[in-house]
Backbone as CSV, one residue per row, in Angstrom:
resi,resn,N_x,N_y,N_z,CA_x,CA_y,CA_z,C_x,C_y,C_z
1,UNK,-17.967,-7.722,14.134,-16.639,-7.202,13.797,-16.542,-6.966,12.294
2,UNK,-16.165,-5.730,12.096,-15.606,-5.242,10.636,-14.640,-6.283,9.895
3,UNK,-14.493,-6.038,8.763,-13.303,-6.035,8.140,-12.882,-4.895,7.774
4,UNK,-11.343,-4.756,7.791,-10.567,-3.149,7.735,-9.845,-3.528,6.057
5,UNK,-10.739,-2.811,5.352,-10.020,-3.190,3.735,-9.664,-1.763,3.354
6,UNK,-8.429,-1.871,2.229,-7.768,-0.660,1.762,-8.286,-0.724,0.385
7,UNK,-8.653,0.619,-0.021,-8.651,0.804,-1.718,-7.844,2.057,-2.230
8,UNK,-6.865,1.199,-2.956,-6.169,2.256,-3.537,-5.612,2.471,-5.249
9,UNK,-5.382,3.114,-5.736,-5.358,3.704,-7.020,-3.659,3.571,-6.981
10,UNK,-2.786,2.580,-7.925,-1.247,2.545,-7.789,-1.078,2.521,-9.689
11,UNK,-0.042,2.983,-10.257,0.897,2.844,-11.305,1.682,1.781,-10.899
12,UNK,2.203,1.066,-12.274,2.444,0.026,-12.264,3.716,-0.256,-11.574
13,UNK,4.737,0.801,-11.334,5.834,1.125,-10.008,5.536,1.749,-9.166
14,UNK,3.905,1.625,-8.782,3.591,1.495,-7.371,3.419,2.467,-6.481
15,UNK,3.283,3.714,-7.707,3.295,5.121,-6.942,1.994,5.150,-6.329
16,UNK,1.400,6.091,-5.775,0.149,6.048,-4.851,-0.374,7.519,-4.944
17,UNK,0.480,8.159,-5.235,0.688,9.787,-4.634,-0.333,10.684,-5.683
18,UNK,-1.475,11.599,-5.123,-2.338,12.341,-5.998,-2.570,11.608,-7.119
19,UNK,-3.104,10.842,-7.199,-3.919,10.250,-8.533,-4.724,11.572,-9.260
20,UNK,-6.081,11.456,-8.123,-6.655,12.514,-8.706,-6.728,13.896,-9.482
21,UNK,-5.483,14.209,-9.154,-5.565,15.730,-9.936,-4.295,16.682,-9.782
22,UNK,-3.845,17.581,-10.563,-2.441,17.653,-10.100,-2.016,18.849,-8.893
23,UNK,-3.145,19.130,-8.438,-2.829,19.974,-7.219,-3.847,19.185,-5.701
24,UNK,-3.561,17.794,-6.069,-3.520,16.819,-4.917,-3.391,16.983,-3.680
25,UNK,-1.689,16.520,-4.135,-0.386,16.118,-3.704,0.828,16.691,-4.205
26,UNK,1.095,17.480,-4.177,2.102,17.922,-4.812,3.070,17.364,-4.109
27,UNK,3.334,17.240,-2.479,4.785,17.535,-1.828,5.924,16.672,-2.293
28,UNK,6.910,17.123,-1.594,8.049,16.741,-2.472,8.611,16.953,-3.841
29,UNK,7.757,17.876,-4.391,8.013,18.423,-5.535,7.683,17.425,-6.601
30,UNK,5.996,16.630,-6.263,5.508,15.527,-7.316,5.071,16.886,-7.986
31,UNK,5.469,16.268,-9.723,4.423,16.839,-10.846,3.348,16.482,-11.569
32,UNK,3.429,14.791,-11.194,2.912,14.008,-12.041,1.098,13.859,-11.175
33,UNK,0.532,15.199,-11.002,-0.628,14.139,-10.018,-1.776,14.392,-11.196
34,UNK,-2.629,13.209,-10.911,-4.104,13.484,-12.025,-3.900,12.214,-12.983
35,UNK,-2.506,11.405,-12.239,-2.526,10.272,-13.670,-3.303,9.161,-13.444
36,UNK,-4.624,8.633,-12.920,-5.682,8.276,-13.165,-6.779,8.906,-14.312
37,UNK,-6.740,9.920,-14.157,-7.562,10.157,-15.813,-7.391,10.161,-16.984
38,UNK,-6.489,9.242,-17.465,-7.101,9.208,-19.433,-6.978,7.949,-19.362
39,UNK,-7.273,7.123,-18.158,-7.817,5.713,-17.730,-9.374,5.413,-17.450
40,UNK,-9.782,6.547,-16.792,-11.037,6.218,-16.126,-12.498,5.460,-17.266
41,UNK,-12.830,4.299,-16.650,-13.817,3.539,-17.420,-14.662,3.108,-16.698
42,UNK,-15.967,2.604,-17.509,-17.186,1.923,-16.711,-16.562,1.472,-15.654
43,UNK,-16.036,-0.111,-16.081,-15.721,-0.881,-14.994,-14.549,-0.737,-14.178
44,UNK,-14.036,0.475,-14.396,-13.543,0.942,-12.795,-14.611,1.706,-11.956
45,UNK,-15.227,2.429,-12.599,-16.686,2.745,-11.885,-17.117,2.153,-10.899
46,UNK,-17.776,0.793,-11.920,-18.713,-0.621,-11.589,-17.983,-1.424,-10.341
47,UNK,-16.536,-1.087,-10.785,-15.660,-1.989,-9.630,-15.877,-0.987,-7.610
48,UNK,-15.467,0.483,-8.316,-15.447,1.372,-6.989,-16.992,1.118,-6.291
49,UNK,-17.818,1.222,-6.869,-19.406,1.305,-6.401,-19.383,-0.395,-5.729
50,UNK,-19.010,-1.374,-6.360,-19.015,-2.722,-5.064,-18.744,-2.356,-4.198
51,UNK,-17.294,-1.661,-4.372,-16.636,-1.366,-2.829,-17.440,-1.047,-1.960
52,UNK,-17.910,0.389,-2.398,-18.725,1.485,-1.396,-20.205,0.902,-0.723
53,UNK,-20.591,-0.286,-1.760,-21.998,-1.395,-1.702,-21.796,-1.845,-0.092
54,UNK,-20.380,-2.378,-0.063,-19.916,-3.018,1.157,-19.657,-2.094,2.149
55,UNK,-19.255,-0.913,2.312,-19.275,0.024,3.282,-19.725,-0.158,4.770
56,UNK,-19.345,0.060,5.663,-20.188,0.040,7.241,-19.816,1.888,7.576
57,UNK,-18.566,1.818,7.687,-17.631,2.866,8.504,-16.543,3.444,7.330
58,UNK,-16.000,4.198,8.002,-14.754,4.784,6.641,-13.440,5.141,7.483
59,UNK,-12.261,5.251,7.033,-11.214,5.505,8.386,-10.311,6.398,7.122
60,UNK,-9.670,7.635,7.523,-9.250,8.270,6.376,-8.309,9.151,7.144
61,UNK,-7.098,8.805,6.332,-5.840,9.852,7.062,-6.136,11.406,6.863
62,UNK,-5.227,12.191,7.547,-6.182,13.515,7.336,-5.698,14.138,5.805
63,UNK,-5.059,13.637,4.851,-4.637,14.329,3.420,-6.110,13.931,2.827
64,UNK,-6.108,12.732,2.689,-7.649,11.828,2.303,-8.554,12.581,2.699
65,UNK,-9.010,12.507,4.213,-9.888,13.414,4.522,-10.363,14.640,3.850
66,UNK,-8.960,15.862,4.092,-9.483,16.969,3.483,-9.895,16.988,2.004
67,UNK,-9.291,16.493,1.408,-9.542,16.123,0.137,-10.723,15.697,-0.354
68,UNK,-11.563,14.456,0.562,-13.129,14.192,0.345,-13.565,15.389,1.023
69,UNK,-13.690,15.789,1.893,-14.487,16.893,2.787,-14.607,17.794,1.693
70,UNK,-13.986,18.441,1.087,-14.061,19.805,-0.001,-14.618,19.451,-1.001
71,UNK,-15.465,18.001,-1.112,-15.943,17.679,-2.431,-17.664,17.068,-2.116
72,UNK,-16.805,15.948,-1.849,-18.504,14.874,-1.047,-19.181,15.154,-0.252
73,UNK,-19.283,16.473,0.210,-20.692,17.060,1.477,-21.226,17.693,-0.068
74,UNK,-20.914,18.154,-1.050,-21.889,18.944,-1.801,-22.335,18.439,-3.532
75,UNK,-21.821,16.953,-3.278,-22.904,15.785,-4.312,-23.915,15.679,-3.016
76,UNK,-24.813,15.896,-3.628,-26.592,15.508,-2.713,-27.422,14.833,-3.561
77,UNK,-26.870,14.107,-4.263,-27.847,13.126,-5.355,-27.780,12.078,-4.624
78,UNK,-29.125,11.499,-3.519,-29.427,10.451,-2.556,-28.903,9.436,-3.636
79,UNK,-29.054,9.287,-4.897,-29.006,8.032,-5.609,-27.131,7.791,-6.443
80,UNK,-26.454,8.468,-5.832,-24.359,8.812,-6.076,-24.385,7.771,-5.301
81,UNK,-24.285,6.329,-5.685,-23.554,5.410,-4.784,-22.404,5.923,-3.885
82,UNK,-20.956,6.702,-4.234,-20.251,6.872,-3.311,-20.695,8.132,-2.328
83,UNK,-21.278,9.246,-2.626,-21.355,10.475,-2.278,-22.891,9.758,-1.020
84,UNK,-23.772,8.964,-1.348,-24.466,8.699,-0.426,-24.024,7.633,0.502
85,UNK,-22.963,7.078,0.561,-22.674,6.441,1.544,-21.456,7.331,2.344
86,UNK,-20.588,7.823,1.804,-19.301,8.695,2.262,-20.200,9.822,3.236
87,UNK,-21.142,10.762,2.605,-21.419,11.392,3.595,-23.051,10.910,4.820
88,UNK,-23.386,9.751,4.427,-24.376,9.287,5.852,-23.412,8.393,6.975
89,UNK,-22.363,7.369,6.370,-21.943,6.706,7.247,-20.794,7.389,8.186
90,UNK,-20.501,6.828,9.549,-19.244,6.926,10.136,-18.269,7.554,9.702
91,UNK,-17.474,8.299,9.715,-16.027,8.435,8.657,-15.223,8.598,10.670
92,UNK,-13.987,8.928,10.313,-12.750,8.606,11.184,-11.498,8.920,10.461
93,UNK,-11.014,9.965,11.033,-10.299,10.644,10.498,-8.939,10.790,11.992
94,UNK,-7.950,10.138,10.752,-6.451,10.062,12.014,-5.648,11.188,11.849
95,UNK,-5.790,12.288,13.100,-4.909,13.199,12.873,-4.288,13.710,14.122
96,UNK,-3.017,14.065,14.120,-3.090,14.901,15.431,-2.887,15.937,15.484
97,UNK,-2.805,16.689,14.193,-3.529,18.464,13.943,-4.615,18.851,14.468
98,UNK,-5.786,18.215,13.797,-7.195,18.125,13.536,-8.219,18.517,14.405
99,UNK,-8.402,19.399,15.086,-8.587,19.517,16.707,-10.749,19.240,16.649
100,UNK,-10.932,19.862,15.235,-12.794,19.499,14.919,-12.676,19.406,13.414
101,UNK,-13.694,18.189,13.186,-14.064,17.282,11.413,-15.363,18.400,11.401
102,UNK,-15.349,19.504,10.730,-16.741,19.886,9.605,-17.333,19.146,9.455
103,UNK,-17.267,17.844,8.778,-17.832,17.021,7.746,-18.409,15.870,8.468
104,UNK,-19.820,16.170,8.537,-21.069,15.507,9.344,-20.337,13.960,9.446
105,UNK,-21.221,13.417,10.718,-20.293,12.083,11.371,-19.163,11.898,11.414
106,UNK,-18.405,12.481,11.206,-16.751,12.433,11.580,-16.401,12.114,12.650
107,UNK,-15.462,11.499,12.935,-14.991,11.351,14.261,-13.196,11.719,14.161
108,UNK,-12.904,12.414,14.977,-11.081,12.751,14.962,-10.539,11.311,16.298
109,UNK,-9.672,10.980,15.767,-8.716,10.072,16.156,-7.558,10.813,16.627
110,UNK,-7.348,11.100,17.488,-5.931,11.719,17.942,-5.059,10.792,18.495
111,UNK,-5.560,9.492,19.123,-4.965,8.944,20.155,-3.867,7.604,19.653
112,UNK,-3.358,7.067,19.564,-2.694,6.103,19.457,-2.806,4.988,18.008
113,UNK,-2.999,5.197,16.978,-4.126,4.976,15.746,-4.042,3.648,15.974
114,UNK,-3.366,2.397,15.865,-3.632,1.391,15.820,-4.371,0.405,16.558
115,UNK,-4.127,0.700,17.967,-4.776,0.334,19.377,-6.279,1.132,18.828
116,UNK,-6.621,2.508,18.367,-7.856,2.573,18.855,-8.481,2.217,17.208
117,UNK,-7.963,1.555,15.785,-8.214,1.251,14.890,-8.778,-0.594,14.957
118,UNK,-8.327,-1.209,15.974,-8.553,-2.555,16.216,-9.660,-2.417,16.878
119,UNK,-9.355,-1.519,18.285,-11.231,-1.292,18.780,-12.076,-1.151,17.815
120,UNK,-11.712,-0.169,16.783,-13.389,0.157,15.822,-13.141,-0.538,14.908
121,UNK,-12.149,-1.779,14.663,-13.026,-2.847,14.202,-13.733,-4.034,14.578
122,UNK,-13.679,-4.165,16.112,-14.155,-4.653,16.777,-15.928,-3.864,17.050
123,UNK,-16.052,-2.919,17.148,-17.029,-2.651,17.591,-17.917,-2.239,16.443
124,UNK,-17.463,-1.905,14.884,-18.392,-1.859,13.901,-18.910,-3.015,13.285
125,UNK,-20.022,-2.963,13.163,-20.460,-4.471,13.015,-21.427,-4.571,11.147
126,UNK,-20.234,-5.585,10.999,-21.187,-6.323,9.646,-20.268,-5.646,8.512
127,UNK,-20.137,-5.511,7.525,-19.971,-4.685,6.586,-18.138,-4.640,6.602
128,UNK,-17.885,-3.249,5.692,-16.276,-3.335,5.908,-15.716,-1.245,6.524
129,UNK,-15.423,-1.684,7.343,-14.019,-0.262,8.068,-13.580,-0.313,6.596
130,UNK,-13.674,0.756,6.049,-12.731,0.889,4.740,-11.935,2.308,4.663
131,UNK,-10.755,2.092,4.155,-9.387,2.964,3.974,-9.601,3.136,2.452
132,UNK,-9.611,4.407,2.003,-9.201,4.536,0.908,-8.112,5.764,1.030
133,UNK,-7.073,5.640,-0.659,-6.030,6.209,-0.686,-5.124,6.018,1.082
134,UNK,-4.927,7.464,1.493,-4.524,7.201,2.780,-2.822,6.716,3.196
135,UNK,-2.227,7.015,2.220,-0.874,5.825,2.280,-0.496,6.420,3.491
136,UNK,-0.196,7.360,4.485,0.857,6.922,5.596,0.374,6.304,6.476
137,UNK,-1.462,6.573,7.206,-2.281,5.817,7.666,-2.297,4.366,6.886
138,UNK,-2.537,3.733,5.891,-2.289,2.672,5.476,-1.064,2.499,5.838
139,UNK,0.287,2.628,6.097,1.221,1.757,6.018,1.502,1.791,7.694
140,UNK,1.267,2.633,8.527,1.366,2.511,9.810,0.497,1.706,10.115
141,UNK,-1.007,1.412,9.739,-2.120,0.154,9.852,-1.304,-1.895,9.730
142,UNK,-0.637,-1.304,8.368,0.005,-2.266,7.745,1.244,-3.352,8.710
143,UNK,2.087,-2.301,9.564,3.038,-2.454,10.604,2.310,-3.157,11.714
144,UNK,1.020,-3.399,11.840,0.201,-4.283,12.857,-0.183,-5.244,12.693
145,UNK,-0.187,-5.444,10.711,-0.893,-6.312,10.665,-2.652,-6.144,10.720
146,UNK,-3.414,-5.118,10.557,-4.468,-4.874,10.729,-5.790,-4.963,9.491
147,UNK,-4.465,-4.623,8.384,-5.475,-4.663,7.310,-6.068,-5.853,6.453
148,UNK,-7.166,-6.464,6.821,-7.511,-7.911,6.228,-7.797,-7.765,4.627
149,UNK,-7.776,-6.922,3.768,-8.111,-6.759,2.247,-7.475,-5.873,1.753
150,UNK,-6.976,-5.780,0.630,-6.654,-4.671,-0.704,-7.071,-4.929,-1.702
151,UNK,-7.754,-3.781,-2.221,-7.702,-3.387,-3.142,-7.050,-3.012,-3.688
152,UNK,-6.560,-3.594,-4.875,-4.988,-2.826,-5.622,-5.813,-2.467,-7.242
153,UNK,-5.858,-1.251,-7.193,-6.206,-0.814,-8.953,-4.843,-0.062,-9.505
154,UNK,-4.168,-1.286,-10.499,-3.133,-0.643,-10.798,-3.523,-0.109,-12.236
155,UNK,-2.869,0.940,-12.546,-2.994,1.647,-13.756,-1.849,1.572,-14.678
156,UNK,-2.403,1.350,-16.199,-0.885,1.219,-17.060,-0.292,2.680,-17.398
157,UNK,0.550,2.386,-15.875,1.296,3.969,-16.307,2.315,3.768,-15.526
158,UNK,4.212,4.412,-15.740,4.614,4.404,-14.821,5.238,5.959,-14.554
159,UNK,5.705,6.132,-13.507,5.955,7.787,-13.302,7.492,7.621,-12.815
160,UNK,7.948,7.245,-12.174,9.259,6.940,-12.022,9.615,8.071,-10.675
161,UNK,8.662,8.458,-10.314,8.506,9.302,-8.783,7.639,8.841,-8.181
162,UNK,7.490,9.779,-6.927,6.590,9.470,-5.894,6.019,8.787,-4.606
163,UNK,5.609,9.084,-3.852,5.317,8.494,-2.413,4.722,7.122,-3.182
164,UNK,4.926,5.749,-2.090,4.613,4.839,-2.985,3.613,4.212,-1.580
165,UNK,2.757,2.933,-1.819,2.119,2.186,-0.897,3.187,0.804,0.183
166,UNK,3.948,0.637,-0.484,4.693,-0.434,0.387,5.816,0.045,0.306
167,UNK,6.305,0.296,1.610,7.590,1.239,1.709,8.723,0.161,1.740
168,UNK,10.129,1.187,1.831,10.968,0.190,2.256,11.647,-0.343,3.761
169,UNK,11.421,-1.494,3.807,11.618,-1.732,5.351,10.386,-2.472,6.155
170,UNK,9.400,-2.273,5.188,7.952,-2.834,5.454,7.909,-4.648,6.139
171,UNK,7.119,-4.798,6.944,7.175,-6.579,6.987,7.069,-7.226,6.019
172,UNK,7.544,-8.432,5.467,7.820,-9.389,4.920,6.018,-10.258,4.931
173,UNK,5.283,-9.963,3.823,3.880,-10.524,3.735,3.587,-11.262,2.674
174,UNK,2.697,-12.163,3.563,2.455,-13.311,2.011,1.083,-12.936,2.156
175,UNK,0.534,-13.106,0.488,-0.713,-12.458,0.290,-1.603,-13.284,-0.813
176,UNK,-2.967,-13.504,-0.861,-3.548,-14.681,-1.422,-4.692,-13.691,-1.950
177,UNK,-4.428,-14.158,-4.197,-4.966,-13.408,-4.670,-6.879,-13.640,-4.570
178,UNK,-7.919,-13.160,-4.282,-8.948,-13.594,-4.128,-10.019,-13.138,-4.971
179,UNK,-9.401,-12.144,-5.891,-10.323,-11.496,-6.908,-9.304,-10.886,-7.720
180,UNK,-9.340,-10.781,-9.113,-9.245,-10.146,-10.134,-9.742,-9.880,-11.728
181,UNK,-10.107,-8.928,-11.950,-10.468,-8.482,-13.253,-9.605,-7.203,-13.918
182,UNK,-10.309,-7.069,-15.499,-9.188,-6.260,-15.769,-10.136,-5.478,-16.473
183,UNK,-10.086,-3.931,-16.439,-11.096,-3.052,-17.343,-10.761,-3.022,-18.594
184,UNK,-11.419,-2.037,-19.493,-11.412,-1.813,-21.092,-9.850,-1.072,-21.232
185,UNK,-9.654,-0.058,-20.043,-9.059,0.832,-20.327,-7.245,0.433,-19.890
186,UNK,-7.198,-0.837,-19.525,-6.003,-1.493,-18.982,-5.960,-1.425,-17.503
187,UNK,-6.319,-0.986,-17.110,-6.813,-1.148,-15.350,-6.418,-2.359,-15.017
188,UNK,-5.384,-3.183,-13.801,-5.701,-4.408,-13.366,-6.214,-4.362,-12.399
189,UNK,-7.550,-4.506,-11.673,-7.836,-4.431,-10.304,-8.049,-5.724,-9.190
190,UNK,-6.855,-6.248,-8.330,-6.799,-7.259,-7.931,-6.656,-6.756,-6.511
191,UNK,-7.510,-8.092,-5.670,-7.816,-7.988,-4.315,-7.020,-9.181,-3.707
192,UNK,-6.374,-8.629,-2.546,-5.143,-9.454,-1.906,-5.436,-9.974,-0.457
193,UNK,-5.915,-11.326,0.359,-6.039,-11.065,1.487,-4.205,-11.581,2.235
194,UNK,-4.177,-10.438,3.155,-2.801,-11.368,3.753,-2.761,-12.740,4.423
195,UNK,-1.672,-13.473,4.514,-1.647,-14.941,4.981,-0.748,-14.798,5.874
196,UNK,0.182,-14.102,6.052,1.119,-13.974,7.351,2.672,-13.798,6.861
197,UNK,3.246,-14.368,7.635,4.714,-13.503,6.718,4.880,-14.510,5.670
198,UNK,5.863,-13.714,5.318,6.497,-14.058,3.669,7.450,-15.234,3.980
199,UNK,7.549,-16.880,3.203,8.178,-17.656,3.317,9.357,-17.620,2.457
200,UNK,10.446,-18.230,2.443,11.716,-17.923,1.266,11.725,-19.593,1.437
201,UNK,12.782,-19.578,0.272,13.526,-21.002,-0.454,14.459,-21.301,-1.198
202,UNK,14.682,-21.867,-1.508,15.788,-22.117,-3.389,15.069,-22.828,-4.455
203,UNK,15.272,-22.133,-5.302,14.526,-22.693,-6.301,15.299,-23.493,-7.279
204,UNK,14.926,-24.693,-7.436,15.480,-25.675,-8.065,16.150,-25.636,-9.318
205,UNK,17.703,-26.125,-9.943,18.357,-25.193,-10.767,18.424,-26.297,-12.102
206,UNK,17.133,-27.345,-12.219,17.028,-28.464,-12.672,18.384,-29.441,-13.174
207,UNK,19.597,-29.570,-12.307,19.760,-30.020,-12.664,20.009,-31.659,-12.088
């Protein structure tokens, strides 16, 4: 059995939306996309390439999807840590547009995503089912309870728009920090496993 871990790229209010570049993501009338680059450093590099080290399978909503597909079939440098694992392994792609994946080993998911997202982590073995970006697939995953890891790379930036990773209305989760470091470039990149719901209290008013 897999582990189903998320990696995602957030500003420090938690936006999620087109990191990469500003004709992403636009919808909703975002302007701000591409604000991951005048961050990018070694050790966010050094950090993404662990990830991909750990790889089995890949599970990718279809925005994610198209987005790698138009890029990572045409790095062919066997020795691109991400570009040689993204295009030999598994990928899985949740759509119910999507009717055929181009992009060698693909598999389309049409059916029920969560029910058939627990099967394939049941049946991929060793390694990690990994989600990257992906937020509406991540947060419908999230509503099950499915995802055992995050990756959170937050960036010192805030945008004050945008589709975000933890919506509102989301379950109530308690989460146990299990890794963090911080790059050159202000990067915090911290890994969260969940513990189950979120406990409340009063906090003592010393007197």
């Amino acid at each position: 059995m897999a582990q189903l871990t998320l990696t995602t790229f957030l500003t420090l209010d938690g936006v999620m939306q087109a990191p990469g570049g500003p004709e992403e993501d636009p919808s909703g009338g975002f302007a701000y996309g591409g604000w991951v680059a005048p961050f990018l450093d070694e050790g966010m590099g050094q950090f993404m390439t662990e990830v991909f080290d750990r790889a089995a399978a890949f599970l990718l909503g279809r925005c994610t999807y198209d987005i790698f597909a138009a890029y990572w079939p045409g790095v062919t440098d066997p020795d691109d840590p991400i570009a040689s694992r993204l295009n030999a392994l598994p990928k899985y792609v949740v759509s119910t547009t999507l009717e055929k994946a181009g992009w060698e080993n693909t598999t389309v998911i049409s059916a029920e995503a969560a029910a058939e997202v627990a099967r394939l982590k049941e049946a991929t073995q060793g390694g990690e089912l990994q989600i990257h970006g992906s937020g509406v697939l991540a947060q419908s995953l999230m509503a099950h309870d499915l995802i055992d890891a995050y990756n959170l790379l937050v960036y010192p930036v805030v945008l004050g728009r945008g589709r975000r990773l933890f919506p509102d209305g989301g379950l109530p989760t308690a989460f146990e920090l299990t890794g963090s470091r911080t790059t050159t470039s202000g990067i915090a990149i911290q890994t969260y496993r969940p513990t189950g719901r979120a406990a409340f209290g009063s906090v003592p008013d010393g007197t």
